[in-house]
C-alpha positions as CSV (number, residue, x, y, z in Angstrom):
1,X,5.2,1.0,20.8
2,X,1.6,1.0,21.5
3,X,-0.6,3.1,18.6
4,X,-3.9,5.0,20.5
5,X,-6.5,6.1,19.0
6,X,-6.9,10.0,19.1
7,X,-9.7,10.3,21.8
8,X,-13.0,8.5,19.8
9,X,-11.3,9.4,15.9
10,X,-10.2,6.5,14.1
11,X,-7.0,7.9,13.8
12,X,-4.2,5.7,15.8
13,X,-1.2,8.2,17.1
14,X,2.2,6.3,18.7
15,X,2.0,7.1,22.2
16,X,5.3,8.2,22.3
17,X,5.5,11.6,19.8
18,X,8.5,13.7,18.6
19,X,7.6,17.1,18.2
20,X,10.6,20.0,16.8
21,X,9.4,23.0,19.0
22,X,12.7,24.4,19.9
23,X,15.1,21.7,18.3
24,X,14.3,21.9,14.4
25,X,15.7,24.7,13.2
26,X,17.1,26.2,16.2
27,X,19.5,23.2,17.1
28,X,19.0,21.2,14.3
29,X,19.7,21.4,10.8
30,X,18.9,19.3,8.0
31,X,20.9,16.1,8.8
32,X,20.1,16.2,12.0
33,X,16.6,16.4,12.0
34,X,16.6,13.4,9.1
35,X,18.8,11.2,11.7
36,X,16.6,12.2,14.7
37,X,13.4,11.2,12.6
38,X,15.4,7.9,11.2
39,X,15.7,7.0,14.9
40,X,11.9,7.9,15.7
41,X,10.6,6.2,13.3
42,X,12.8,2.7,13.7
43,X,10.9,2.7,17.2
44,X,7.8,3.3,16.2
45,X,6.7,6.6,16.7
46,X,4.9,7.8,13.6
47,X,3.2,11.1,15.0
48,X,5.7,14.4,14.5
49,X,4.5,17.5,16.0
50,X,5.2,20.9,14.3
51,X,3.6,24.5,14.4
52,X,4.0,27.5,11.9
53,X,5.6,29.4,15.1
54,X,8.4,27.4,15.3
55,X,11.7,28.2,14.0
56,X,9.4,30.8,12.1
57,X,8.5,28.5,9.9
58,X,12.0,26.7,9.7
59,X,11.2,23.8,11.5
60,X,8.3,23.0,9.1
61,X,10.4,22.9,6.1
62,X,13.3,20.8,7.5
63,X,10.7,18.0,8.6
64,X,9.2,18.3,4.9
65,X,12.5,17.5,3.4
66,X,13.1,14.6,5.9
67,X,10.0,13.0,5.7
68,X,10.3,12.6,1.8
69,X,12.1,9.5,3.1
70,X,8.5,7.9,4.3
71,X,5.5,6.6,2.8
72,X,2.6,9.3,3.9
73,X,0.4,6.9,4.7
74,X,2.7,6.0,7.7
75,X,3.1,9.7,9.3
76,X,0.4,11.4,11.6
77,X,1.8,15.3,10.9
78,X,0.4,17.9,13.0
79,X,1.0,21.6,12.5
80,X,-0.8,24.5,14.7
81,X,-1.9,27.9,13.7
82,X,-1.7,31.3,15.6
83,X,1.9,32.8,15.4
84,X,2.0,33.2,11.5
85,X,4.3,36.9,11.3
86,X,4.5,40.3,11.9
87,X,1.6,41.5,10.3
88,X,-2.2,42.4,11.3
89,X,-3.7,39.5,10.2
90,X,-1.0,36.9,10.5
91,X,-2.1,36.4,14.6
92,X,-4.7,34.4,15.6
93,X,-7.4,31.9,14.4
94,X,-9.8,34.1,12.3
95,X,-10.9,32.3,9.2
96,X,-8.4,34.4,7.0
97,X,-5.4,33.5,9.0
98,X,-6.2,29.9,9.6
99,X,-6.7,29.7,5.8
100,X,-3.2,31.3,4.9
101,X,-1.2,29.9,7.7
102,X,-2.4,25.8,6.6
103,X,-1.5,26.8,3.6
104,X,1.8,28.3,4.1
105,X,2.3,25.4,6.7
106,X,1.4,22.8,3.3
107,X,4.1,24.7,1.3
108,X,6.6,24.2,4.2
109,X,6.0,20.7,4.3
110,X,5.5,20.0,1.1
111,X,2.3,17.9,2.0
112,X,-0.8,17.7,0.6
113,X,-2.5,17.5,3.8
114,X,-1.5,17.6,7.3
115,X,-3.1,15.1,9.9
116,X,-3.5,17.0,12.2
117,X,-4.0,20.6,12.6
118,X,-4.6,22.8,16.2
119,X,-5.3,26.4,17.0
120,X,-2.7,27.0,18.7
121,X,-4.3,29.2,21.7
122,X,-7.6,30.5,22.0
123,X,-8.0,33.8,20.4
124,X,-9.8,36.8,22.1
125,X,-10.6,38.7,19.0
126,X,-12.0,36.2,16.4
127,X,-15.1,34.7,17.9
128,X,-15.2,30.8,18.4
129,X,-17.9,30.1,15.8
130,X,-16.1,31.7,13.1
131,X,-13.2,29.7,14.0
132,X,-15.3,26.5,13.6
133,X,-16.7,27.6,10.4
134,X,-13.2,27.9,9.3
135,X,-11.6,24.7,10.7
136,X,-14.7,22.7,9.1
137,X,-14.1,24.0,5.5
138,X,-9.9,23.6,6.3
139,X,-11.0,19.7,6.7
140,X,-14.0,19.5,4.1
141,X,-11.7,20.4,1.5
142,X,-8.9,17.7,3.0
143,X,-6.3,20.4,3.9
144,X,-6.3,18.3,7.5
145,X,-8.2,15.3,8.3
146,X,-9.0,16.3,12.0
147,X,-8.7,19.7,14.0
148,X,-8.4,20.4,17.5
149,X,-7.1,23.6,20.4
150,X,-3.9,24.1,22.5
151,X,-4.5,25.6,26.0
152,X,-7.8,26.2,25.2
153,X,-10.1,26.4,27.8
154,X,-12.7,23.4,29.2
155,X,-15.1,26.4,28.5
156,X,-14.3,27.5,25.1
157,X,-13.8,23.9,24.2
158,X,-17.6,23.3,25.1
159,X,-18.5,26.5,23.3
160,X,-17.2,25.3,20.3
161,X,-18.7,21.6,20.2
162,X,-22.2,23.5,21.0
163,X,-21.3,25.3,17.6
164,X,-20.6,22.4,15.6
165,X,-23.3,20.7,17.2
166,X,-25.9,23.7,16.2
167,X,-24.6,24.2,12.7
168,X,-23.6,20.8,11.3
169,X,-20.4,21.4,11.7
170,X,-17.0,18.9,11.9
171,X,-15.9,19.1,15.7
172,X,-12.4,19.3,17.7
173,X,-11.0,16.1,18.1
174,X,-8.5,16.7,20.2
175,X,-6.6,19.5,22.5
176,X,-2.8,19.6,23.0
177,X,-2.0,21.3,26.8
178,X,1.0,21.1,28.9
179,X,1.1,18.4,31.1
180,X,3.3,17.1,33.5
181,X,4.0,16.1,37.4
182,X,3.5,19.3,38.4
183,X,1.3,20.7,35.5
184,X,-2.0,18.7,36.0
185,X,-5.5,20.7,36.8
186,X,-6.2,21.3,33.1
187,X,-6.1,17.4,32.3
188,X,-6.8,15.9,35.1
189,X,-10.0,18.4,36.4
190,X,-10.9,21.0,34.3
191,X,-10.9,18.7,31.0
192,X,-12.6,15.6,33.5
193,X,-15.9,15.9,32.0
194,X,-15.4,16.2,27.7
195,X,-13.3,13.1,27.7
196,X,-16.5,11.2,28.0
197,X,-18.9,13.4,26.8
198,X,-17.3,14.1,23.7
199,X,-14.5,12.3,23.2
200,X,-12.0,14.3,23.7
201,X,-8.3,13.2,22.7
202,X,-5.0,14.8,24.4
203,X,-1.5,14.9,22.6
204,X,0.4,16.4,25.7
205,X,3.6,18.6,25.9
206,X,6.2,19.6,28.1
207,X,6.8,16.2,29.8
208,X,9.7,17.1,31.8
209,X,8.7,20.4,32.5
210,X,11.3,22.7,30.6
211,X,13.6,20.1,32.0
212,X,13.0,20.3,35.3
213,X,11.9,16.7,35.7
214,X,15.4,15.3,34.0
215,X,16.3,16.2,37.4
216,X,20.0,18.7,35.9
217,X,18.4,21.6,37.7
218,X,18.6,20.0,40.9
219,X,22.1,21.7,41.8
220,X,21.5,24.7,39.6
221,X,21.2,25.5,35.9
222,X,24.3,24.1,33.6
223,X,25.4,26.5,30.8
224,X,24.5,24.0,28.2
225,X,21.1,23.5,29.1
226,X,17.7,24.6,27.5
227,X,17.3,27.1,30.5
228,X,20.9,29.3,29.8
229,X,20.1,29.1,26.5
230,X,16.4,30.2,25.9
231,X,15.9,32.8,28.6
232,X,12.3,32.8,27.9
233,X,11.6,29.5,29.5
234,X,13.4,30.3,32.3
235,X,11.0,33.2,33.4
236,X,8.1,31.3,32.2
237,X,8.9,28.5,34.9
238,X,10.0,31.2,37.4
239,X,7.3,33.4,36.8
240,X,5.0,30.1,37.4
241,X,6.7,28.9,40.4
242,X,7.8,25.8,39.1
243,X,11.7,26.3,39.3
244,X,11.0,26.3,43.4
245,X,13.1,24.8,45.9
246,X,10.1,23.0,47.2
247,X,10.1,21.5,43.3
248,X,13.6,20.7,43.1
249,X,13.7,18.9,46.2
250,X,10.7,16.6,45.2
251,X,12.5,15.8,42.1
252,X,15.1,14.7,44.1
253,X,13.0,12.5,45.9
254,X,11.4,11.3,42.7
255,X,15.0,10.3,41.2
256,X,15.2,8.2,43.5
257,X,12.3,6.0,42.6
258,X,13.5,6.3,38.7
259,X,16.9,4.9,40.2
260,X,15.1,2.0,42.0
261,X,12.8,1.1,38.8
262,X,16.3,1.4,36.7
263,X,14.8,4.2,35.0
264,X,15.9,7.8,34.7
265,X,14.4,10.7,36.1
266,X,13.1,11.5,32.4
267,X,12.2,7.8,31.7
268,X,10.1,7.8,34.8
269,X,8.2,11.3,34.0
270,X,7.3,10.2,30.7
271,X,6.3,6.6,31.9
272,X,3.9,8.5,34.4
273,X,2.1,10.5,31.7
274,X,1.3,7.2,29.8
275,X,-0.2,5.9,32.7
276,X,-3.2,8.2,32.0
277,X,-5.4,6.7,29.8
278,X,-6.9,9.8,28.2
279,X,-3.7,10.9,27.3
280,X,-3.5,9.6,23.5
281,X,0.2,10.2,22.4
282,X,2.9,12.2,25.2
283,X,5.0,14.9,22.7
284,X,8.8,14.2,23.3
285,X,11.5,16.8,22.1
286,X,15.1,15.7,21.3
287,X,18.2,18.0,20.1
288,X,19.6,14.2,19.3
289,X,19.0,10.6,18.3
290,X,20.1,9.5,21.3
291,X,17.5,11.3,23.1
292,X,15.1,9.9,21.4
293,X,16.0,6.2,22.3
294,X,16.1,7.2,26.3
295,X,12.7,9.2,26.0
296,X,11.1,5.5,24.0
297,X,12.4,3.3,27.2
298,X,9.6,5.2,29.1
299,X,7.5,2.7,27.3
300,X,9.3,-0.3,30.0
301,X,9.2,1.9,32.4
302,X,5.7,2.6,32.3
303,X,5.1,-1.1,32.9
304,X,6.5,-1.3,36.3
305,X,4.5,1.8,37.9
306,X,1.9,-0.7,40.2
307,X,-0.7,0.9,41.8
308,X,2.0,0.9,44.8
309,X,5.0,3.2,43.0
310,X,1.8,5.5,41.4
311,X,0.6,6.1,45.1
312,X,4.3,6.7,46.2
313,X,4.9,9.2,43.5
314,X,1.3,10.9,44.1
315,X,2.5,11.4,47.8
316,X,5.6,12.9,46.9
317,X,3.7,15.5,44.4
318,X,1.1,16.0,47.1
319,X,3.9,16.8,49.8
């Protein structure tokens, strides 16, 4: 396992991460999320993802209970604000929610600290600068030790290190977007010019795209799989064109240079993220342990993507 350092932070992040958005809680309970972590951990990965928003708050407490079995200094825990409940002011990143929700997210976990802690999405009704006021107290007081966005904007990303910058204020670290073969403008164009200008650090999700890129969708959708069971994914990748024929049948093509490289569709889709070196960790989800010992042999994999098999792949995305 190779350890990264989050963009310019000091902070070193497996590159391989095991987040719980849509497993913890939802398919698995207490045992199974200890075993899953066991399994994690043996291989290296030390950085677990979580959100408030998952499970409704389930997924946070199952991972508190499980990682009672580590020593903290050996965990990177990340939890992201935005979706805290029902109420008024239980949405968003104004100072008040951000405030509550870390710690509510503290109690879940039964942490002192968290890592890592994101807005989840930009919010249109709390204006940025408040929102960097409030993530600059959240890590002043050590509540988190570094804060960053998810599917922010290249924009309101700049608009926030201007703030920071103009009122002596601790800056985002890092930003947490979807990437993947077919998700790329964000990282690879829009986000082109912070990585050096301010050192920006990615922790990416959605590696396989909802599962597209495991290549089971290629004769249709089975009834056991994440698509059947959580409709809402489903019309998110319809909705954005990626469940397309055109899709499918490059993922077909892909498979077989994962076949070829003795990799699997998934392997090689990881493998390909970790080729981008301003990717810091890729966020992996698994509903079992042995999930997570395929999704870690992307590590292998990565090493035989040459310049040659990169090109290859890029022609097939391009076709």
């Amino acid at each position: 396992m190779k350890y990264n350092n989050l963009g310019i932070a000091g902070i070193k992040v497996s590159e391989i991460s095991l987040g719980s958005w849509l497993t913890f809680g939802n398919q698995l309970d207490t045992e199974g999320v200890k075993k899953t972590m066991r399994v994690a951990y043996k291989h290296g990965i030390n950085f677990f993802d979580n959100a408030e928003a998952y499970a409704n708050g389930l997924s946070e407490s199952l991972m508190g209970m499980a990682i009672k079995e580590y020593r903290r200094e050996d965990l990177v825990i990340s939890t992201k604000i935005f979706w805290g409940g029902k109420g008024p002011n239980d949405l968003g990143v104004s100072r008040k929610h951000l405030l509550e929700g870390i710690w509510n997210s503290l109690k879940r976990l039964q942490l002192d600290y968290v890592d890592l802690i994101f807005c989840h999405r930009p919010d249109p009704t709390t204006p940025i600068e408040e929102t960097v006021f409030a993530m600059d107290y959240i890590i002043r007081n050590g509540l988190a030790l570094y804060w960053g966005t998810s599917e922010w904007s290249a924009e309101q990303l700049e608009k926030a290190y201007i703030i920071a910058d103009k009122r002596n204020l601790i800056a985002p670290t890092m930003e947490q977007p979807q990437y993947n073969m077919f998700m790329r403008k964000k990282v690879e164009k829009e986000f082109a010019p912070l990585y050096e200008k301010y050192g920006l650090g990615l922790t990416t999700y959605s590696p396989l795209a909802s599962g597209l890129l495991t290549g089971k969708y290629n004769e249709g959708i089975p009834e056991d799989s994440r698509l059947a069971k959580f409709e809402g994914l489903r019309e998110d990748l319809e909705k954005g064109g990626l469940l397309s024929q055109e899709n499918i049948e490059k993922v077909k093509r892909l498979t077989k240079i994962a076949n070829d490289l003795g990799a699997t569709m998934a392997q090689l889709a990881i493998a390909w993220i970790l080729k981008n070196p301003h990717v810091s960790a890729v966020i992996t989800g698994a509903s079992k342990p042995e999930q997570v010992e395929e999704n870690v042999k992307a590590i292998e994999i990565k090493e035989k993507l040459t310049d040659d098999v990169m090109q290859e792949i890029e022609n097939i995305l391009n076709s």
